[in-house]
KERONU-899305 format. One record per residue (C-alpha): x, y, z. Coordinates in pm, 1 decimal. Example, Ala and Ser with C-alpha at 12.3 -4.5 7.8 and 13.67 -1.06 7.14 Angstrom:
<rs>
((1230.0,-450.0,780.0))
((1367.0,-106.0,714.0))
</rs>
This chain:
<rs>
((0.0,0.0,0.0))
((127.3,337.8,-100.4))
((225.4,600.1,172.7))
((229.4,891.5,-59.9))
((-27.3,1166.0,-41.3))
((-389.9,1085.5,-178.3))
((-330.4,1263.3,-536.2))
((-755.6,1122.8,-577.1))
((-898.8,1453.4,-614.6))
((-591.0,1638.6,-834.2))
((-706.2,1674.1,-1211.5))
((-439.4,1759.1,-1506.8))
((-468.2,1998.8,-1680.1))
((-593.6,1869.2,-2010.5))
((-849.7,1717.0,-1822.7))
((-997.9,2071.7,-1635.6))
((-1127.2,2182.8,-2007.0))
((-1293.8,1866.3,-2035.3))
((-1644.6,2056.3,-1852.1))
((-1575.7,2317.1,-2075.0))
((-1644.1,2286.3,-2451.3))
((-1681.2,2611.2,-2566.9))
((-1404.9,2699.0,-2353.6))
((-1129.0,2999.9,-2550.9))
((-782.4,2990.1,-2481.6))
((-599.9,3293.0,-2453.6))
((-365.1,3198.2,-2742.9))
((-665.4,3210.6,-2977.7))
((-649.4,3615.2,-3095.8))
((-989.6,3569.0,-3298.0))
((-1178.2,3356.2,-2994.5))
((-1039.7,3647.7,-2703.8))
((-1159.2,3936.1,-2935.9))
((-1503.2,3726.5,-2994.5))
((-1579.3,3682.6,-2634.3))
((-1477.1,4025.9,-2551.0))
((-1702.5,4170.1,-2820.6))
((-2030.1,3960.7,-2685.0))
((-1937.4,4066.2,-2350.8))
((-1948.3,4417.0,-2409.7))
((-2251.3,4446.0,-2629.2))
((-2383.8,4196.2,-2340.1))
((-2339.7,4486.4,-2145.9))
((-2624.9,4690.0,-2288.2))
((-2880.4,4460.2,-2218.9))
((-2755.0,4474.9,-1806.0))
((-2751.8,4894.7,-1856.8))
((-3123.7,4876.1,-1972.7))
((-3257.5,4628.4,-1735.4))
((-3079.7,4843.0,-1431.8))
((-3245.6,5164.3,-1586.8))
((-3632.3,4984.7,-1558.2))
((-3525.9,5038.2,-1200.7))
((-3697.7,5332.0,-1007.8))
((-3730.5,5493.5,-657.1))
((-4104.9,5385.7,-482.8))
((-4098.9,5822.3,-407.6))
((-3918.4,6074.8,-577.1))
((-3793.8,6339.8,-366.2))
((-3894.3,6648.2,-563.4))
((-4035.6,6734.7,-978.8))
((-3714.4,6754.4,-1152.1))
((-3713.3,7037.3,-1484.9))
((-3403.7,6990.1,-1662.1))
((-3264.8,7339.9,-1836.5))
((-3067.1,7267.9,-2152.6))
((-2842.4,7568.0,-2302.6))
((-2583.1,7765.8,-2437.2))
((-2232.6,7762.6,-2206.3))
((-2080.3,8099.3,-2331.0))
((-2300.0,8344.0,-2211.7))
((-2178.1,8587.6,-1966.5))
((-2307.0,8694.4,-1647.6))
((-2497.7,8959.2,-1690.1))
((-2654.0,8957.4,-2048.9))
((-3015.6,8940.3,-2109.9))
((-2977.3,8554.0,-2102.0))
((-2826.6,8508.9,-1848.1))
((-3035.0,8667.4,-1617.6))
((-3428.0,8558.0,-1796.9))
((-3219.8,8190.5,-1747.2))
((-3131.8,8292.2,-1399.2))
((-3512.4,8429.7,-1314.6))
((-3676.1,8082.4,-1456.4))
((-3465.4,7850.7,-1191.1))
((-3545.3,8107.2,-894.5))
((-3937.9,8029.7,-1033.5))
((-3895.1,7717.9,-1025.1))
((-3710.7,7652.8,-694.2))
((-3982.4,7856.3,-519.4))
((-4236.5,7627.5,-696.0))
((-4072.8,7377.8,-477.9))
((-3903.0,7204.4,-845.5))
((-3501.4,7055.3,-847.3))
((-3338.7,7213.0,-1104.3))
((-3135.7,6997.2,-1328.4))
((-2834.9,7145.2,-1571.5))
((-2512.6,7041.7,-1769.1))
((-2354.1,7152.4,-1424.9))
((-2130.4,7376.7,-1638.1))
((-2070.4,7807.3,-1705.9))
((-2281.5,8003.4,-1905.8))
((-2662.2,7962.7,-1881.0))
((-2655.8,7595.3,-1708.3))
((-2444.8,7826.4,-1436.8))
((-2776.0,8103.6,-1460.8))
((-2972.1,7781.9,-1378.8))
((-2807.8,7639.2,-1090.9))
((-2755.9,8020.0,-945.4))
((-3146.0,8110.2,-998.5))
((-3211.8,7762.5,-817.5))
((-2963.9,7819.6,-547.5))
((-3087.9,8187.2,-458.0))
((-3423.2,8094.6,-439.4))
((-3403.7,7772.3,-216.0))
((-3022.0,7873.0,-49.9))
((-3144.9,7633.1,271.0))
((-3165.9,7352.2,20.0))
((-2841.2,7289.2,-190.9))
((-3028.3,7036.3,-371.2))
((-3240.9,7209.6,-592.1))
((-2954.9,7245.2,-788.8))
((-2863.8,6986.1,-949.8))
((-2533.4,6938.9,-1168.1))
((-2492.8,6667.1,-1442.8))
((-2138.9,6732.5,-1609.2))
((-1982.6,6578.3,-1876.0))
((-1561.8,6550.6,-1843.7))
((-1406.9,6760.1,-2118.8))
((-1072.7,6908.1,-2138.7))
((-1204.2,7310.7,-2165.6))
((-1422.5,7269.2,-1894.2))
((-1279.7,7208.7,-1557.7))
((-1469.3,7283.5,-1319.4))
((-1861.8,7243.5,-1196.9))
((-2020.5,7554.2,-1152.4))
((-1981.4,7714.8,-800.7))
((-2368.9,7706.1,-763.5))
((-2432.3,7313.1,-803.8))
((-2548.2,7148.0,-510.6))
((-2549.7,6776.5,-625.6))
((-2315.7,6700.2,-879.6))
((-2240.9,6404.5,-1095.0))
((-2012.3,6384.6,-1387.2))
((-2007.5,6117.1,-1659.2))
((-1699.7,6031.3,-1905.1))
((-1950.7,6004.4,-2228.1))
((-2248.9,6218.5,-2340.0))
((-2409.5,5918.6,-2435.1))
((-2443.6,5828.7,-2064.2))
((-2464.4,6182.0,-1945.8))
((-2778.6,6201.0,-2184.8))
((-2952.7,5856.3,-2013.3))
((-2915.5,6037.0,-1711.4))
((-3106.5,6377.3,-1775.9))
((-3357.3,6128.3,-1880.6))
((-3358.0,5944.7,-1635.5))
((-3379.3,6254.5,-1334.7))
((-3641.2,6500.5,-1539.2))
((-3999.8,6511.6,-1479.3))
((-3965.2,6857.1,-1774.7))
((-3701.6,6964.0,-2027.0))
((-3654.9,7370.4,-2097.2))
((-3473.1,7442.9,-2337.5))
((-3329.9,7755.5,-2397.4))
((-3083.0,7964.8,-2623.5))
((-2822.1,7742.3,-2708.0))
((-2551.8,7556.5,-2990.4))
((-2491.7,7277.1,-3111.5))
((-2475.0,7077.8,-2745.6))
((-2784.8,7210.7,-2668.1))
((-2940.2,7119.5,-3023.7))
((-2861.1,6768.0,-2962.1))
((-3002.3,6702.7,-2647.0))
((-3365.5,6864.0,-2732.3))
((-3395.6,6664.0,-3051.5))
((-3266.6,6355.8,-2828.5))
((-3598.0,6420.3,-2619.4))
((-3798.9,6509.1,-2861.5))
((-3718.5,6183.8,-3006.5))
((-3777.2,5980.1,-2736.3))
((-4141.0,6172.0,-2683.3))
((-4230.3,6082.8,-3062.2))
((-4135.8,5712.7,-3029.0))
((-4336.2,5683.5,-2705.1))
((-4063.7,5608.2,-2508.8))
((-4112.3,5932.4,-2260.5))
((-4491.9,6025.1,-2194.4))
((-4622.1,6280.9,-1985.8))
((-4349.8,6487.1,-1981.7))
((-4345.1,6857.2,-2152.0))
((-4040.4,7013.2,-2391.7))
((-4066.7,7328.2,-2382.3))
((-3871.3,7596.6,-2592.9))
((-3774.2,7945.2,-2533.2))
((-3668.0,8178.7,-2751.4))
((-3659.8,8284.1,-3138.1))
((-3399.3,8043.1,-3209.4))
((-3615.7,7760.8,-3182.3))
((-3961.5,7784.2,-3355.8))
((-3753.5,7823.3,-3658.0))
((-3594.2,7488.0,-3606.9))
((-3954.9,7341.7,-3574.5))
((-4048.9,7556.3,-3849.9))
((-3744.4,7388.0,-4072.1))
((-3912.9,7050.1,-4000.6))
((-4236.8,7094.5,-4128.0))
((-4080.9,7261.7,-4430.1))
((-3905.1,6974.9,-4520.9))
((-4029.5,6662.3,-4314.2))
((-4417.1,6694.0,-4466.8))
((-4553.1,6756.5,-4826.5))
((-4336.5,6494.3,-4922.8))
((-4407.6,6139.4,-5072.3))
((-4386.5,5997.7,-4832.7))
((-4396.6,6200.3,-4558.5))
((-4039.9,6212.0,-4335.4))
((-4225.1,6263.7,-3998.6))
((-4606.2,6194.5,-3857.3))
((-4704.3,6584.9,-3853.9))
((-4880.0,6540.8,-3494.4))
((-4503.0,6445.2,-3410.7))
((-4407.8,6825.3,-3474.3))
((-4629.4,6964.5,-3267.8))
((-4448.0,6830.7,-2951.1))
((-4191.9,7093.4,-2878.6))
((-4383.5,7409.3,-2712.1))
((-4221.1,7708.1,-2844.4))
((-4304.5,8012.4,-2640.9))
((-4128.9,8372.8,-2611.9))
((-4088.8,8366.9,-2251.5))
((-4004.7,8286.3,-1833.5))
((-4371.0,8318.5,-1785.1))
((-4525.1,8120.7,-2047.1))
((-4268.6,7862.1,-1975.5))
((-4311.8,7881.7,-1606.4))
((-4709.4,7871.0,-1639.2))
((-4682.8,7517.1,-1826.0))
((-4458.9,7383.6,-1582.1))
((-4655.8,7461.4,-1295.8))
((-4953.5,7287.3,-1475.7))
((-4726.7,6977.1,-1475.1))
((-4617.5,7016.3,-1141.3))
((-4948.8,7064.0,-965.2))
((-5053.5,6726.2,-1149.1))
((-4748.1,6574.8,-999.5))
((-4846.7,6699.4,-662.2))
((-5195.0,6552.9,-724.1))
((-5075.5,6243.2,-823.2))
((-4874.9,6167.7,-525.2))
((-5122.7,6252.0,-312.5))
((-5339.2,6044.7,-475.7))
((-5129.8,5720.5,-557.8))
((-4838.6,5730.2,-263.3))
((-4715.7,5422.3,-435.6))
((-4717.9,5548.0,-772.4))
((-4346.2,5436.9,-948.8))
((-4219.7,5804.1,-1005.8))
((-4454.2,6025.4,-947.4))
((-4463.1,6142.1,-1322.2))
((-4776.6,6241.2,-1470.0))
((-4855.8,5962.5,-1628.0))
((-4750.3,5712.5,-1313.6))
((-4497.0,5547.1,-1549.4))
((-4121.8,5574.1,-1603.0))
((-3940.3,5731.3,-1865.9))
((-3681.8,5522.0,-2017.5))
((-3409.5,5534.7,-2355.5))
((-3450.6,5229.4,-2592.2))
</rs>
């Protein structure tokens, strides 16, 4: 009888693939890539099942304020940006912005002045970029995200309203990202509201060239969801129609999702 160590439950090496068939060795270039590929596409599908995910209460009605970053303290923007967050915060809204200078700052510093015991209702989302540093001095909550794509989900995500105002090409993208989503569906109940010339020209440009076509490029109903109005108060009056729903709805359903107007979550497909 042997004396040596039981070797019963030791398996060689060829033998530990055995359990695994589709099994790729790091020697094979095209397998590694293959795998990797899968597992980061794979990825997506995690992403969108951890976005169906929502608080049972939100905290506050969230109004998002897309626009420009190179206006000046000061200017006419500036402070009719400035004047809509201080509305807003006094409505008892958070006030969601690009966390960055120009009329995202206005935002944040409306929304600080008008609730200064609450640093909350000023909300920063940044995105990291290499000519802008820092968040604004008037955020209260601040995230930052590495991508826009990301930084986009999450405006989503947080915003019971969109406002867009004066703005480039930034701003451009991120209210025909919404307005998107609102024609597909995939946000309901949830206002996009315009302010400024700048922008019933853009809506103008669509029907100009979307309809009287064969076929038509857009369902024309699907035009009419951006508001466009000249002003703070025209924007503000909308809003508070939204947010006095909000209020009724939470009163009403405690356990409502989200608290959103129509008791369901917005989401990006």
């Amino acid at each position: 009888m042997s004396t040596g160590p039981d070797r019963g439950d030791e398996v060689a090496p060829r033998d530990l693939s055995k359990g695994y068939a589709d099994s790729v060795s790091l020697t094979d270039e095209e397998g590694v890539v293959r795998v990797l590929t899968e597992s980061v596409l794979g990825l997506w599908e995690v992403v969108n099942n951890l976005s169906r995910l929502r608080p049972a209460h939100w905290r506050g009605f969230r109004v998002t304020i897309f626009g420009s970053a190179r206006a000046e303290p000061g200017t006419v923007a500036y402070e009719h940006v400035k004047r809509l967050a201080g509305e807003l915060a006094s409505m008892g809204c958070e006030v969601v912005t690009g966390g960055g200078p120009g009329l995202m700052q206005a935002a944040n510093e409306g929304a600080r002045e008008a609730a200064p015991d609450d640093v909350n209702r000023s909300i920063g989302v940044r995105i990291k970029l290499e000519f802008e540093q820092h968040t604004n001095a008037f955020v209260g909550q601040a995230h930052e995200h590495r991508t826009f794509f990301s930084r986009l989900h999450h405006f989503v995500l947080l915003s019971h309203a969109f406002v867009v105002v004066p703005g480039g090409i930034g701003t451009t993208l991120e209210a025909l990202m919404v307005w998107q989503l609102l024609q597909v569906r995939n946000l309901t109940g949830t206002p996009l509201i315009m302010i400024g010339r700048m922008w019933p020209e853009l809506v103008d440009w669509t029907r100009r060239h979307m309809l009287g076509v064969q076929p038509n490029l857009a369902n024309p109903a699907d035009l009419d969801i951006p508001r466009c109005v000249p002003g703070v108060e025209e924007a503000v009056a909308i809003i508070r129609e939204y947010h006095e729903q909000w209020l009724r709805g939470r009163a009403t359903a405690p356990g409502s999702v989200d608290g959103r107007v129509d008791g369901g979550p917005g989401s990006v497909q």
